[in-house]
matplotlib code that plots the C-alpha trace (Angstrom):
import matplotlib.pyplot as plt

x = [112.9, 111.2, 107.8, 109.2, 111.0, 107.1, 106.2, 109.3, 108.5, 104.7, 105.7, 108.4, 107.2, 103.2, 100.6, 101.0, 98.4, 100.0, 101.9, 102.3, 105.0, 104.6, 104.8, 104.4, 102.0, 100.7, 97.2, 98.4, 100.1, 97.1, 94.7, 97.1, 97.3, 93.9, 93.9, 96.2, 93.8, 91.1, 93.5, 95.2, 90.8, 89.7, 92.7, 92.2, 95.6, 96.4, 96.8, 100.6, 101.4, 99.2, 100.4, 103.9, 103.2, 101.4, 104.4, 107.3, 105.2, 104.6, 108.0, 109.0, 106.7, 107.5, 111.4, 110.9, 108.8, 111.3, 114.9, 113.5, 112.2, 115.9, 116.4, 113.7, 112.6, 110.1, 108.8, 106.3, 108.9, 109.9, 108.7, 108.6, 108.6, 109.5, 108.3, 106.2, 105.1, 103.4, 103.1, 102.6, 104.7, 103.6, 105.1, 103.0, 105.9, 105.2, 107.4, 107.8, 109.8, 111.3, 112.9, 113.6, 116.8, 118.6, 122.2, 125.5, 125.7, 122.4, 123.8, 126.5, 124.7, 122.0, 123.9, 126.4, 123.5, 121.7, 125.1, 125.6, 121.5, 121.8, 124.3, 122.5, 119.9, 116.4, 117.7, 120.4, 118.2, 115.2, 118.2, 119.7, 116.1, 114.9, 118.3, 118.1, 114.6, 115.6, 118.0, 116.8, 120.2, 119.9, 116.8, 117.6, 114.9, 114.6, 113.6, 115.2, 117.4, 115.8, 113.1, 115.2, 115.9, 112.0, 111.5, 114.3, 112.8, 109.2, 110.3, 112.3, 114.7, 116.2, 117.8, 119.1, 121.2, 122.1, 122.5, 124.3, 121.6, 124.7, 127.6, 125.6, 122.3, 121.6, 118.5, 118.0, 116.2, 115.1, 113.4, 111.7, 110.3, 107.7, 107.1, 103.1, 102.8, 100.5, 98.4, 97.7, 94.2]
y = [148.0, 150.5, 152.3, 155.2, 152.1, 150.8, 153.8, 153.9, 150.6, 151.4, 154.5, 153.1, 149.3, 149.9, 148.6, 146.3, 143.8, 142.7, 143.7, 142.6, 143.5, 142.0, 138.4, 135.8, 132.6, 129.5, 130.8, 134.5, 132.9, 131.3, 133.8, 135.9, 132.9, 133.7, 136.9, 136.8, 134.3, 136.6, 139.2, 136.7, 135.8, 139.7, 140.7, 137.4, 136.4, 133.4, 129.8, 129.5, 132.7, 132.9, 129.4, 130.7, 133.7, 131.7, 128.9, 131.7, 133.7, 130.9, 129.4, 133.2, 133.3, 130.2, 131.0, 134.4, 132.6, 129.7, 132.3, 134.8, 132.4, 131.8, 136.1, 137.2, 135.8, 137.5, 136.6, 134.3, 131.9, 132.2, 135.1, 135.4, 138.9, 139.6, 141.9, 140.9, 142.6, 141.4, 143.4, 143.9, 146.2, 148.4, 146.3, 142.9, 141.5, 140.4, 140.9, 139.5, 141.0, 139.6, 140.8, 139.4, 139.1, 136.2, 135.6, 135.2, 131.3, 131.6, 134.2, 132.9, 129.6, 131.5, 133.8, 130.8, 129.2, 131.9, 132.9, 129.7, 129.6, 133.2, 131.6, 128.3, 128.6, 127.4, 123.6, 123.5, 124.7, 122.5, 119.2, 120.6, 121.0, 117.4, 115.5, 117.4, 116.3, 112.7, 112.6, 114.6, 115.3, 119.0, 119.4, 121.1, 121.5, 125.1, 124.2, 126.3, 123.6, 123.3, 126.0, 128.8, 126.2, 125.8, 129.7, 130.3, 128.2, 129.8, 133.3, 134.8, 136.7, 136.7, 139.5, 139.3, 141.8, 141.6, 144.7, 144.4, 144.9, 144.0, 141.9, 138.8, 139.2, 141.2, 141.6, 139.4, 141.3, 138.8, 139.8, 137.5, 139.1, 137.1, 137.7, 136.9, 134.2, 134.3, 131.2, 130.1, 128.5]
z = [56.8, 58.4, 57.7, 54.7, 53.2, 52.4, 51.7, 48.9, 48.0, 47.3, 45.4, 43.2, 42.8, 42.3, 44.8, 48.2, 48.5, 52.5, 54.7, 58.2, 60.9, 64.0, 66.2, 64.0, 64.4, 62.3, 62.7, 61.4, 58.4, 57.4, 57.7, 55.5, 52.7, 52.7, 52.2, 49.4, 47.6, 47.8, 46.4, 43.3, 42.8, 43.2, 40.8, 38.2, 38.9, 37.0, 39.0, 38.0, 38.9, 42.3, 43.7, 43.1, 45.7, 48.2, 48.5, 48.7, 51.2, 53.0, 53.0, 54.2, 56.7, 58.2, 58.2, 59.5, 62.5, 63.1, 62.9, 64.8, 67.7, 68.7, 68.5, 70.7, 73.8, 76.6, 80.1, 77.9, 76.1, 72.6, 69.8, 66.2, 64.9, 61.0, 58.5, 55.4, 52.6, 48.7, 46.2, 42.5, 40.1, 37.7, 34.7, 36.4, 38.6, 41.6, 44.6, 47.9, 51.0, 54.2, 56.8, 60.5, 62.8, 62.7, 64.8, 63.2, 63.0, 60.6, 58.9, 57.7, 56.5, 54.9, 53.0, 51.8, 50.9, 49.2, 47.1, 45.7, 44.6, 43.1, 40.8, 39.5, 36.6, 36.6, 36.0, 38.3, 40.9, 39.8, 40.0, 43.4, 45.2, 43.8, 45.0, 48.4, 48.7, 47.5, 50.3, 52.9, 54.1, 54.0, 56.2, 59.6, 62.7, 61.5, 57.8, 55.2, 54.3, 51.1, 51.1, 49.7, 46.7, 46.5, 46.8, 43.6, 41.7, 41.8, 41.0, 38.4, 40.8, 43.9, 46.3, 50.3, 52.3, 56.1, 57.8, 61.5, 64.6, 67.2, 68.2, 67.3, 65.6, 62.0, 60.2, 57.0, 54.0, 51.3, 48.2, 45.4, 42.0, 40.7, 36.6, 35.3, 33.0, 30.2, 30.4, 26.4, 26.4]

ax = plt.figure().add_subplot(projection="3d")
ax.plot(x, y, z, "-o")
ax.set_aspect("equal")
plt.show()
């Protein structure tokens, strides 16, 4: 994604409340959880609705910092770069993009993974994410072992795409729409 694809995305989906490209830390995910609370409070989003943005973005986040550790490496050690970007629609969805490099080996997994999620309903995915978690068998020291069936399951749609960067490494584009629930007092 580059900086006319925002600029597309702002034009055709309505307005971005974040967006960040750059090396990725703990401390830089939380101080953008915060500023996405002050947006959802500024904006009166409700609570369902708002806590459903904070935990995909912040199971993005923290993917797009552990895959891309393994991708980039300077005279420093290890280096998470990724694109992120929140926004809200004109017809009150909610989306959420991703993008980072990832090598082949996750590549594969994550798009196996993500294919068979995009084809479970709502209750499949709720029963898959609560067995994995009953088990723990799917957890992996990079996470995403059961985040992406945490992530489906808060949004109403999903959408990924990997585009070759080289022989080994391709950049991972992941999309989540978020619909806004009227709360009923």
């Amino acid at each position: 994604m580059n900086i006319s694809m925002v600029q597309d995305l702002i034009e055709k989906d309505g307005i971005v409340f974040l967006t960040y490209g750059g090396s990725l830390t703990q401390t830089l995910i939380a101080g953008m959880t915060e500023a996405l609370e002050n947006e959802a409070k500024f904006n009166d989003l409700n609570m369902s609705t708002s806590n459903n943005i904070f935990t995909i973005f912040i199971e993005l986040a923290q993917n797009m910092m552990n895959y891309s550790k393994k991708n980039h490496e300077n005279e420093n050690g290890r280096k998470s770069e990724g694109l992120i970007l929140v926004g809200k629609s004109t017809n009150n969805e909610y989306f959420i993009h991703s993008q980072n490099v990832v090598n082949s080996k996750d590549m594969h997994s994550i798009q196996k993974k993500l294919e068979l999620i995009k084809n479970m309903d709502k209750e499949t995915i709720k029963s898959e994410y609560r067995r994995l978690r009953k088990e723990g068998r799917d957890l992996h020291p990079l996470g995403a072992g059961i985040g992406f069936y945490e992530i489906s399951k808060r949004c109403d749609e999903i959408d990924f795409e990997f585009k070759k960067v080289d022989e080994n490494r391709f950049y991972f584009h992941f999309k989540a729409k978020i619909t806004e629930k009227v709360e009923v007092n």
